[in-house]
Every structure is written in structure tokens, then in C-alpha cells.
N, C-alpha and C positions, 0 to 999 in steps of 0.2 A: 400448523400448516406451513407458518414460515420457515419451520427445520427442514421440513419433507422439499418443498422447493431445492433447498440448498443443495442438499443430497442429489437431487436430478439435474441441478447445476455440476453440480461437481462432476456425473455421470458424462455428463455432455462435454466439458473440459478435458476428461481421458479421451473422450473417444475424438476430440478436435485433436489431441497430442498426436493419436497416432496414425489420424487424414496430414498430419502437416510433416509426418516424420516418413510418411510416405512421398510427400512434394518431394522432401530433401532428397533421396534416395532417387526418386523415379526423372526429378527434373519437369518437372510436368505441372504448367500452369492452373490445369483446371480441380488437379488436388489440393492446391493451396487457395483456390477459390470457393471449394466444397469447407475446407479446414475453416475458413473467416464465416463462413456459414453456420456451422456446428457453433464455433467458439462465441460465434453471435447470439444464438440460441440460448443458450448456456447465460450468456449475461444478462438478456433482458428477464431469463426466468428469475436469475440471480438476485435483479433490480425487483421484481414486485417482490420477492422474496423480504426484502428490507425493507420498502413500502409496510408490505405485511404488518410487519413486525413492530413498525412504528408506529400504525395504526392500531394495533393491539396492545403497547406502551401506553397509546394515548386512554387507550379506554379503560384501561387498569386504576388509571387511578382519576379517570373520569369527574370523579365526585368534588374535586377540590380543583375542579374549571376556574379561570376566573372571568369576570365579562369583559366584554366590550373586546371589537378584533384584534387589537395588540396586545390585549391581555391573554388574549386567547392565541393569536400568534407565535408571544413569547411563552406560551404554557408549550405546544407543539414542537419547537426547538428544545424546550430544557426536556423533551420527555422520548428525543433522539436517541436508536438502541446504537449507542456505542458505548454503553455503561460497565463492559464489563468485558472479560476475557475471550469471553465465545463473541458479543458482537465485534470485538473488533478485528479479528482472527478473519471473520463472514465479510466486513468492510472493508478491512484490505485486501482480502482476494480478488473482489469486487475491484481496486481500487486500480490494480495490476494490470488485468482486464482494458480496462477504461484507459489509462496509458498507455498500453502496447495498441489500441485503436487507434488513438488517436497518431501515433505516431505511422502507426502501420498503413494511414491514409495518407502521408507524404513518402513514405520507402519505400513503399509495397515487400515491406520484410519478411517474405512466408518461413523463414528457415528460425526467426527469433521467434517466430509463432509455435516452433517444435517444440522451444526450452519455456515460453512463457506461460502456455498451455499449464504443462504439470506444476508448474510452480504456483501458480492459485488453483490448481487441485488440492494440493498438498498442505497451502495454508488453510484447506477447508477441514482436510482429512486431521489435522494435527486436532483441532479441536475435540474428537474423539478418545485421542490418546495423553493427550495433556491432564497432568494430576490439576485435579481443583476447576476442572472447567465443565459448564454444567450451561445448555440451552433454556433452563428453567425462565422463564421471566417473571423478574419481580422489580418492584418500583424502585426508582433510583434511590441512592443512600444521599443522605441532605447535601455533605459534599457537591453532591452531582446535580442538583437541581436548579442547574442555571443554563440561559441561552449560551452561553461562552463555553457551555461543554461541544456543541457542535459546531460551532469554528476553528477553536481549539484540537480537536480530536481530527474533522476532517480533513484539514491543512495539513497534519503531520502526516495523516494516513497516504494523503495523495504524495507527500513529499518520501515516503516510507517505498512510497510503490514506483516513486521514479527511481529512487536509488535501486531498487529490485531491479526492473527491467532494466537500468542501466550495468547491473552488476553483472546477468545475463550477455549481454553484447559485450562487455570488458572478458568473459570466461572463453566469446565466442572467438574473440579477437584472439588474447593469447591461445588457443589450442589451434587456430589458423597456420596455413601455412605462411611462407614467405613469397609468394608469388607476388604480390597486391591485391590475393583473395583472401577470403574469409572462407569460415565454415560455411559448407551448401555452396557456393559461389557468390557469397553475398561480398563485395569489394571491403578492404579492410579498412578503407577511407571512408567509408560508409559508419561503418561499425564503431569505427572512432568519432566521426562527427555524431551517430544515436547518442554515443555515452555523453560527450559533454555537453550536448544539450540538454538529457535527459541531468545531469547533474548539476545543469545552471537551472531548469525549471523547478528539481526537487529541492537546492538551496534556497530558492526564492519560496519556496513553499515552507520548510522547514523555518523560514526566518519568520515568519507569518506564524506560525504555529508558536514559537518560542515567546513573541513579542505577545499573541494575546494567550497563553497560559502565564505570561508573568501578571497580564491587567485580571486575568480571574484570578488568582492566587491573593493578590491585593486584596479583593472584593470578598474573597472566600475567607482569606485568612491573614488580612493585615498585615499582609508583605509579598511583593513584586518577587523576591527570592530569596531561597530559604536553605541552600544548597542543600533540598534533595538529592535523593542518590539518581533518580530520574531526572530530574534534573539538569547534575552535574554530567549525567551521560549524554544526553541531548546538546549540550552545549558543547561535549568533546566532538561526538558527532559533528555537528557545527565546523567546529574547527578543521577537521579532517577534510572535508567540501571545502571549508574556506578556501583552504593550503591548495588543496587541486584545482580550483579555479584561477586562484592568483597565479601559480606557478603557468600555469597553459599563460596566462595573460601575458606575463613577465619575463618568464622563461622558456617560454612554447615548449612547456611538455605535452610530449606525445608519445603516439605508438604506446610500447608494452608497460610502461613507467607509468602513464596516465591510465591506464589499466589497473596497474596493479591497484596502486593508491585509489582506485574507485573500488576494488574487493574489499581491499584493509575499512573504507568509508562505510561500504554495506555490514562486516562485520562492526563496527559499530553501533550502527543501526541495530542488530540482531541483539547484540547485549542489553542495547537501551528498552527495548523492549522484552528479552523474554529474561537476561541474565539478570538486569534489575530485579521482574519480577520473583524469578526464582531463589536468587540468589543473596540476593539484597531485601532493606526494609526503607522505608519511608511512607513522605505522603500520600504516594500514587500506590500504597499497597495490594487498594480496590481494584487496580489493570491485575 
């Protein structure tokens, strides 16, 4: 049931893309109010969808409950579907979603809503096409069976998904003109101040992410850090953010510079997650 959801999420996601690609075009407020409509729709199906899923997690492996509410609390956390390649493909689209709202409630940015739309369509649809990923649900591998897996995972994801949306408003910027506008009309002052916020909240997020996958790694396996190749790409990552926050601080980079250097930061993101897996081995094999 929780696949079939997804799928009608995703359904809902195309068809918000192309209510918000008509705002762009038409200029017309009540299209990009129909668009936050759809793309709404879409996520809250999204959200039981993951519900679903975790409650069908939980029942799986039912039998090896433990008592008392914290035991059973912490059984409910370690038994969160991000265990694996399809949920977390389904969690970060989700996660994208959930960003561009929340942001989208202080801008009212209907024209980022054209490029964010397909872009957690697209991290739904990959999950179809990607070798080795499979919606099957099956109990977590020992590895994975601690509450530190959903702190861990959802921290990155949220900071995965602000680089996303921020990467978006950096493509929107440079393909803008030079007027003081943006793409659709959206002011390009605008679009610069999305990105480095959106890249000061997903640094703060990804530090969060980094600092407790080093205390589970400890706990899992007797060492804070083990230069994984996941790892070691997470912390480039890191670095790349670091470099463009300090410099805007230090150096007041802006405009197409602060741009760029937020692509080049989401293309690390993209290795850390799919090039590691592909391409790469280590401990995080299991993503």
C-alpha cells in the first residue's frame, strides 16, 4: 500500500509541475495557488505513505517487541524505513517537499515551485530505474538496528534536501537575466538570499547528521571514524558549504560565484550519495 501511495504522490507532483509552469508563463496568481494545492496533496499522501511503511516495519518484526514505553519507543525509531536505497530515495523527496514549504511560506516563490516539483518526482521515479533497488520490505540488517539510524539518516536527508532546493535557486539565478530579476520575475536578490539560507540551514543540518553518525559508528563499531568512503565524501561535502558560508561571511561572496560554489556543493552531495554507492565500497554498502 505504501508503494501504491507513492506513485499517486509522484502523479500529483507532475501534475503540480506543470499548474506552477503555467503560473510562470501566464503570470497569474491563482495558478500558483492551485500549484501549492496539488503539490500539497501530493505530500500529505507522500507523508502517510511513510507512516505506512513504518508501521509495516514495525509489525514485521513485531515478535521481538521489547517492554515497557522506551523500550518500545526506542524499538519504533530503530525500526524507521530509511534502511535502505528505495526508502531513502521516498524520504528525500519527501524531504524536498517539506523545504521548499516551508520556505515557500516566507517568499511565496511559485516559479521555484516549477523546478522543485519535478525534482522529488524524479527522486521518486529513479527508484524504478536504479539497478539494485527494490521496494521489497525486509527487516533491518543488525547494522541498522538502532535509534541513531533515524537521527542520523533524517538530518542528512533534510540537509540533502536543502542543498537540493538551494541548488535549484543557484540554476535559477545564473540562467536569469541581468535586470535585478530572476527567472518568472522572481528578484534575483531574492533568489540569492533562498540559497544562502537554504545552505546555512542544510550546513547546520548536515553537521548534525555527521556529528551523530560519528556517535553511532562508535557504538556500532568501536570507532567515531573509519574514513569511509561515505564518509570521507560527507565531510568533503562539509567542506564545500563550509568554504561558501565563510567566504559570503568574510568575503561577501555573492551573485553568480555564490551560485556556482552552491552547484559544485550539491554535486557533492550527489556523489556522496549515489557515486559512493555505485561506485565505491565501504561501510555504508547497505545505502
Amino acid at each position: 500500500m505504501s508503494a501504491t501511495l507513492v506513485w499517486i504522490a509522484l502523479i500529483l507532483y507532475l501534475v503540480a509541475t506543470a499548474v506552477y509552469l503555467v503560473r510562470v508563463v501566464s503570470g497569474r496568481p491563482r495558478w500558483g495557488r492551485a500549484g501549492r494545492w496539488i503539490l500539497g496533496g501530493g505530500f500529505a499522501l507522500h507523508t502517510v505513505s511513510i507512516v505506512v511503511r513504518w508501521v509495516e516495519s514495525c509489525r514485521l518484526v513485531a515478535a521481538d517487541r521489547p517492554e515497557g514505553w522506551l523500550g518500545q519507543a526506542a524499538f519504533v525509531f530503530e525500526n524507521a524505513p530509511l534502511a535502505n536505497l528505495y526508502e531513502s530515495m521516498v524520504f528525500f523527496s519527501w524531504s524536498v517537499v517539506l523545504v521548499f514549504f516551508i520556505f515557500d511560506r516566507k517568499y511565496g516563490i511559485d516559479a521555484l515551485g516549477a523546478f522543485v516539483s519535478p525534482l522529488a518526482a524524479l527522486a521518486v521515479a529513479l527508484v524504478s530505474v536504479l539497478p539494485g533497488v527494490s521496494d521489497t520490505l525486509e527487516p533491518h540488517i543488525p547494522a541498522l538496528q538502532s535509534y541513531w539510524l533515524t537521527v542520523h539518516v533524517v538530518t542528512c536527508f533534510l540537509a540533502y534536501a536543502a542543498f537540493a532546493v538551494s541548488f535549484v535557486a543557484s540554476l535559477m539565478y545564473l540562467f536569469s537575466g541581468s535586470d535585478g530579476a530572476g527567472a518568472s520575475s522572481v528578484p534575483r536578490l531574492s533568489l540569492e538570499e533562498i540559497n544562502y539560507n537554504l545552505a546555512t540551514v542544510g550546513f547546520l543540518m548536515l553537521t548534525i547528521g555527521i556529528v551523530t553518525g560519528a556517535v553511532w559508528a562508535n557504538y556500532a563499531w568501536g570507532s567515531y571514524w573509519s574514513w569511509d568512503s561515505k564518509e570521507t565524501w560527507s565531510l568533503v561535502t562539509w567542506l564545500v558549504y563550509a568554504a561558501l558560508l565563510h567566504a559570503r561571511m568574510v568575503a561577501s561572496l555573492k551573485g553568480k560565484w555564490m551560485a556556482i560554489l552552491s552547484i559544485v556543493g550539491f554535486g557533492a552531495v550527489l556523489f556522496t550519495f549515489f557515486g559512493v554507492n555505485y561506485l565505491l565500497s565501504g561501510l555504508h554498502s547497505y545505502l
